[in-house]
N, C-alpha and C positions, 0 to 999 in steps of 0.2 A: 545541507543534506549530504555534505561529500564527503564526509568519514562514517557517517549514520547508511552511506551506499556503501561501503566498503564493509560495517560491521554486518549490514543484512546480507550481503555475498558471503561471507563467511561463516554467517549463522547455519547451525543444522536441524534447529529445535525450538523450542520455547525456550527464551531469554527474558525473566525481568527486569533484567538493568539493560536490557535492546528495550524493551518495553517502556519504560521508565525514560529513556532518552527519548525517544520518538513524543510521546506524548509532551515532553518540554519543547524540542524542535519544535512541533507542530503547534504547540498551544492548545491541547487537547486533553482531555479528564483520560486518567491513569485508567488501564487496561491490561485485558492480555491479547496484546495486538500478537504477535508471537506465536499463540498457543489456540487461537480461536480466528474462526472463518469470519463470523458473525462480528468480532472487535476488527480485525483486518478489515471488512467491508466499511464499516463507520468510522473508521480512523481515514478512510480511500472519499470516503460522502463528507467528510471533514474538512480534508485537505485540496480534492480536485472535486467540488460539486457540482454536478450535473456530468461528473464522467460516466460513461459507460463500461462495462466488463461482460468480460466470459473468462472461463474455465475447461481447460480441455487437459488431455494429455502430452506430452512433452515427443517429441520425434524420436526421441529414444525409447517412447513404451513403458519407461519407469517413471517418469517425475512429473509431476503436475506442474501446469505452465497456468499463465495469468496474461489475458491482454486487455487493455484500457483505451480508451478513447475519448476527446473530447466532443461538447455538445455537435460543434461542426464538423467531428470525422477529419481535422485537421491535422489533428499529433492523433499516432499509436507509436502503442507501446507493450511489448513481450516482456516475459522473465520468465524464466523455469526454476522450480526451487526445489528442496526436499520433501516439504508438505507445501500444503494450499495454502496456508496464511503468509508464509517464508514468499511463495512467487507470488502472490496477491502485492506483499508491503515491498518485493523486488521494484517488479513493475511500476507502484507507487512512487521509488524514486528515483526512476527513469523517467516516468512521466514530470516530476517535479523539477529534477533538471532541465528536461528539454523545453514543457512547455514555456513559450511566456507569461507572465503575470500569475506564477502559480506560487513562487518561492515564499510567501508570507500570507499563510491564513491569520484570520483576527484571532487573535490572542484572547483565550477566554472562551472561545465562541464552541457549545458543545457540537458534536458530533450530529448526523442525520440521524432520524428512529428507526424504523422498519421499514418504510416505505420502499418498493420498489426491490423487493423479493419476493 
């Protein structure tokens, strides 16, 4: 994930070739993780399951932030991003490097459904 953390710091928008990479990294069915709350959320239920989140405002008043947690409240993890998906998939992989045992979801394995919205 450590150039896929650099390309999401740098993203401002919707990207389908960020889109398209994440979904390989991850082992995950193609999306617009980028451009949508709702693919950012299942790509996040995908990769860290049973993480928890919120969504707030960023301390600057302008940028939406993202924080994650695991099931034990062990690892948090912030981002602030441009839109809500950009610090959603931020946070994602912050959480992915720090945690342990999070770097390799099952290849193939689709995302969560709705649950838990």
């Amino acid at each position: 994930m450590g150039l896929l953390n650099e390309e999401l710091r740098a993203a401002t928008g919707a990207d389908p070739e960020l889109d398209r990479k994440l979904a390989v990294e991850l082992g995950a069915p193609p999306a617009g993780y980028t451009a949508s709350v709702d693919a950012a959320l299942d790509l996040i239920r995908h990769a860290l399951p049973g993480w928890g989140w919120h969504l707030g405002w960023h301390a600057d008043g302008i940028r939406p932030y993202a924080s994650l947690h695991d099931a034990a409240r062990t690892v948090h993890v912030e981002a602030a991003g441009p839109t809500v998906p950009l610090a959603l998939l931020r946070a994602m992989g912050e959480a992915l490097s720090r945690a342990p045992g999070t770097s390799d979801p099952p290849a193939g394995s689709a995302p969560a459904g709705d649950s838990g919205r």
